[in-house]
C-alpha positions as CSV (number, residue, x, y, z in Angstrom):
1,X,40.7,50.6,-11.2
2,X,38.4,53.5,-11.1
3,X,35.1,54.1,-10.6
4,X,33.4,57.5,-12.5
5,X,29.9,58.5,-12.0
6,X,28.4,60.9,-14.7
7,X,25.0,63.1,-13.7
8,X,23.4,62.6,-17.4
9,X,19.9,64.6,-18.3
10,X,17.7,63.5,-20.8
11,X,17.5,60.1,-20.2
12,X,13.6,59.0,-20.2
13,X,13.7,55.1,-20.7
14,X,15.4,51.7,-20.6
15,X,16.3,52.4,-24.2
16,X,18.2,56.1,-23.2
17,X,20.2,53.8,-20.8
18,X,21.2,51.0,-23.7
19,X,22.2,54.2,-25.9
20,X,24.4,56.2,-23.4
21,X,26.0,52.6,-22.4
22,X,26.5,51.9,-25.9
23,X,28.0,54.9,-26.5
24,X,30.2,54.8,-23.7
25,X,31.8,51.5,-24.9
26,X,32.6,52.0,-28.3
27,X,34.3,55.3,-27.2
28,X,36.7,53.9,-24.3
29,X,38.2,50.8,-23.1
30,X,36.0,50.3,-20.2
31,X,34.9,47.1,-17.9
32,X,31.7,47.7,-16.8
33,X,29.3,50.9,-17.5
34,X,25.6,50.6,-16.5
35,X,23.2,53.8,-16.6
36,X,19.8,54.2,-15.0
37,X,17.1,57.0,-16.0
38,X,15.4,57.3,-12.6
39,X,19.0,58.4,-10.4
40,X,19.9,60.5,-13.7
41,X,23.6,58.3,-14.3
42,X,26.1,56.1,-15.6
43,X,28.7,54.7,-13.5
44,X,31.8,53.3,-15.6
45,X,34.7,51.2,-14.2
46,X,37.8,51.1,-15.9
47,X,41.2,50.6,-15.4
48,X,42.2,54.0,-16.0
49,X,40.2,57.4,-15.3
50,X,38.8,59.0,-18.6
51,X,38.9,62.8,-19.3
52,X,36.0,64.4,-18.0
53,X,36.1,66.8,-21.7
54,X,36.1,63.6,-23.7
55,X,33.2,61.9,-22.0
56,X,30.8,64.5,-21.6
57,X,31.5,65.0,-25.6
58,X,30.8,61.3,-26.4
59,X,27.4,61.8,-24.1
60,X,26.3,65.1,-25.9
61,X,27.1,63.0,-29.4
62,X,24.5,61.0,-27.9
63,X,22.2,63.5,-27.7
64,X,22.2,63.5,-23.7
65,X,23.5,66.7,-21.2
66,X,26.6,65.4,-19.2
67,X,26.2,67.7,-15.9
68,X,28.7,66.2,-13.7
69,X,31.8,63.9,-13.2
70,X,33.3,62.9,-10.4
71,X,36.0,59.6,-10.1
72,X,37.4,57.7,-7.3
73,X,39.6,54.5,-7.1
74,X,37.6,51.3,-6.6
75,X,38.7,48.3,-5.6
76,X,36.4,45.2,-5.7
77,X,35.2,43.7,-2.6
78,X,33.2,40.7,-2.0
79,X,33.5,36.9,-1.3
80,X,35.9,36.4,-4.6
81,X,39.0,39.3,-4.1
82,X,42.0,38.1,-4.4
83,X,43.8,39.0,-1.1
84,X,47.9,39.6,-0.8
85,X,47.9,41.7,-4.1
């Protein structure tokens, strides 16, 4: 899995946050995407990285500024992760 985090201007509300995740999942096969206004992002998690050309152009369809990208694997952690695999 990997875990992207995308610097997004021009989100002012809850409702900027619904959009840009809304956007996010009809575009890409993703597991979890959840966007907050006040830190100015969107972190996705998916089983496979996304191309940073393709998702800043599905959040400028959205009418928001992509200004950065950045990925990294992620693996979950926590009381329920399966060990041995």
């Amino acid at each position: 899995m990997v875990k992207i985090t995308v610097g997004i201007e021009g989100m002012a509300c809850g409702m900027c946050e619904a959009h840009i995740n809304e956007a996010v999942r009809n575009a890409f096969q993703v597991k979890k995407v959840a966007s907050s206004h006040t830190k100015k992002q969107t972190v996705i998690l998916a089983e496979k990285d996304i191309p940073e050309q393709e998702l800043k152009s599905v959040v400028a369809k959205a009418g928001y500024d992509a200004v950065s990208v950045s990925s990294e694997p992620y693996e979950k952690k926590g009381l329920f992760r399966r060990y041995g695999r």
